[in-house]
N, C-alpha and C positions, 0 to 999 in steps of 0.2 A: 441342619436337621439332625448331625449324629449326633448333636449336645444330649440332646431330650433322649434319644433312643437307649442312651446307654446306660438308662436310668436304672436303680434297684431296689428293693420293697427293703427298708430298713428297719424299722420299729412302729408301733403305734403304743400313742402316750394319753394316758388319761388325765394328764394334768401337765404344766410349765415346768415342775422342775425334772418332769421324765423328761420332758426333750433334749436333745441333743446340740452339741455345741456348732453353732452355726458362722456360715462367711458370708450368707445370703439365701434367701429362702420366698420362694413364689407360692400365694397362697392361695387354693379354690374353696369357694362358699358359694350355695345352692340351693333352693328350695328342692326339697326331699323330689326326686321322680323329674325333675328338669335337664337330666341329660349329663351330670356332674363326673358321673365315671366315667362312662362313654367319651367325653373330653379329654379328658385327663389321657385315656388310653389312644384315643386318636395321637394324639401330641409323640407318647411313646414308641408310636407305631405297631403295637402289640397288646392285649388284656393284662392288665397289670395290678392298675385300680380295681379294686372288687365292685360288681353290678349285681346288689343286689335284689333278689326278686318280691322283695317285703321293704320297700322304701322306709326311711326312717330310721332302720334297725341299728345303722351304727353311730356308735358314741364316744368315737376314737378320736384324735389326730391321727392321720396315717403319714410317714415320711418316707419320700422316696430319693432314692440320692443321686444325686449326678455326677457325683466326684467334688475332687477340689476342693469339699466342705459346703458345696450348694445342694440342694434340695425343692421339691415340689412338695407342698404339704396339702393333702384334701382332709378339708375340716367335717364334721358331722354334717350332714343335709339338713337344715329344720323345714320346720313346719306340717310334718305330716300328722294328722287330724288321727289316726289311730293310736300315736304314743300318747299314753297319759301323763297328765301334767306333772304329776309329782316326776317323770323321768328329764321332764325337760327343761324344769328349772335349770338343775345343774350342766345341766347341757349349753344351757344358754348362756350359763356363768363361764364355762369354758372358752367357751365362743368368744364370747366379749373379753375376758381375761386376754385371750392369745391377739386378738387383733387391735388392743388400746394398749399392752406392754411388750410385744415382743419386737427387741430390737433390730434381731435380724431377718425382722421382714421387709422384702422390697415393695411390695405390691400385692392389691390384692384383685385375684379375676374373681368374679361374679355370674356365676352360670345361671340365665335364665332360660324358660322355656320361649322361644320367640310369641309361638299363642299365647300364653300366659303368660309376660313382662312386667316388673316393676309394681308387683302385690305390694301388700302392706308390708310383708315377713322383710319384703329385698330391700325397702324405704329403709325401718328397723336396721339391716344389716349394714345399709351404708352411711348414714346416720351414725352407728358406733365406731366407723372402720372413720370418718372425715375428721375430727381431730388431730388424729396421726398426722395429715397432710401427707401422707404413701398416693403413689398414683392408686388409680384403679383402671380396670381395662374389663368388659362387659361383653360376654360371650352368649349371642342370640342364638343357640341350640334348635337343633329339627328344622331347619330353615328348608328343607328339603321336601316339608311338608304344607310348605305352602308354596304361592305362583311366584315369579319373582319380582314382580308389581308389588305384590300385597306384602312379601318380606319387605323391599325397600320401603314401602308406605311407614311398615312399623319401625323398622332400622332408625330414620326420620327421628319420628315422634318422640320413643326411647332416648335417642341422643340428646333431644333436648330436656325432657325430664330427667335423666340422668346427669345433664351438667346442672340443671338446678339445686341437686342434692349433693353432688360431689364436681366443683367448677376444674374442668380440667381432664375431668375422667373420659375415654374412649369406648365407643360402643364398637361392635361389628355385629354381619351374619356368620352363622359356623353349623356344619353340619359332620358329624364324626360318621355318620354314614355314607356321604358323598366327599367327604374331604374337604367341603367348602371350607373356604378362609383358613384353612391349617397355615400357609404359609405366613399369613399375616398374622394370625395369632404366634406363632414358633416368634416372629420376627420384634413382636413388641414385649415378648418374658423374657429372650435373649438380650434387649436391651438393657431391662430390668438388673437382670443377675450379673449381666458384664462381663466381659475378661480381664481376669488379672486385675482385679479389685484392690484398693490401697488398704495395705494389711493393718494401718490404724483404724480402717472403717471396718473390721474384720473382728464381731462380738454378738455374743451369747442375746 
């Protein structure tokens, strides 16, 4: 759990070749207002990710470091219905650039809202991200606000629509309010990123 905690705000980069030079790199993508920083900052155990209170508004990569040369990277949120369109082309160009070329990414998590899972926008997102052949790992957010019947119902259904679009990929419930599933999320990005990674698999 100290890997994630000892995390640092490093830069945000408006485009691939402001990023930074990578050893491995875990990436979150979210439909705007689905719980995307509040994750992210669960993980670190402290506010780190910015929340903020006009969803949509950023248009950044933000990179946060762990040391070693690894990184958590939280991508822009899409899909929120008050950015207008001319902002979000390029936004989306971003998006798609960073997740069909960037080599040092291991993975990518997928913040949905568990009431609202598996919209068109996250079809869209994984859809560009399966190509790559990168795991993916699917974080059902506010689980906290439903029974725990009706989360597990959706958990279910989610997993298998989600392996339909990405064969292989892992769902869970997650709640950054209750802590739910923190451990087993920490447990499948520290897989991801590894220790002591082979320094020829170690590139930009």
């Amino acid at each position: 759990m100290e890997f994630f905690r000892s995390a640092v705000f490093l830069k945000s980069v408006a485009s691939l070749e402001q990023a930074p030079a990578s050893a491995g790199e875990i990436a979150f993508a979210g439909r705007s207002n689905s719980g995307k920083s509040s994750a992210i900052n669960a993980l670190f155990g402290r506010r780190l990710a910015m929340v903020s209170r006009t969803p949509g508004r950023t248009r950044l990569i933000n990179y946060y470091a762990l040391g070693a040369g690894r990184f958590i990277v939280d991508l822009p949120g899409y899909g929120y219905a008050k950015v207008p369109r001319e902002l979000q082309a390029p936004w989306e160009e971003l998006l798609g650039g960073y997740l069909q070329k960037r080599g040092a990414l291991r993975g990518l998590a997928v913040v949905m809202d568990v009431r609202h899972p598996v919209t068109e926008l996250d079809r869209r997102m994984l859809e560009w991200f399966r190509p790559t052949g990168k795991p993916v790992h699917v974080l059902l957010t506010k689980a906290d606000k439903l029974s725990r019947e009706a989360a597990r119902r959706i958990l279910r259904r989610v997993g298998s629509e989600v392996a339909a679009l990405v064969p292989g990929a892992s769902v869970q419930l997650f709640s950054s309010l209750k802590k739910t599933g923190l451990e087993e999320a920490e447990a499948v990005f520290r897989g991801w990123l590894g220790e002591g990674a082979p320094r020829s698999d170690r590139h930009k």
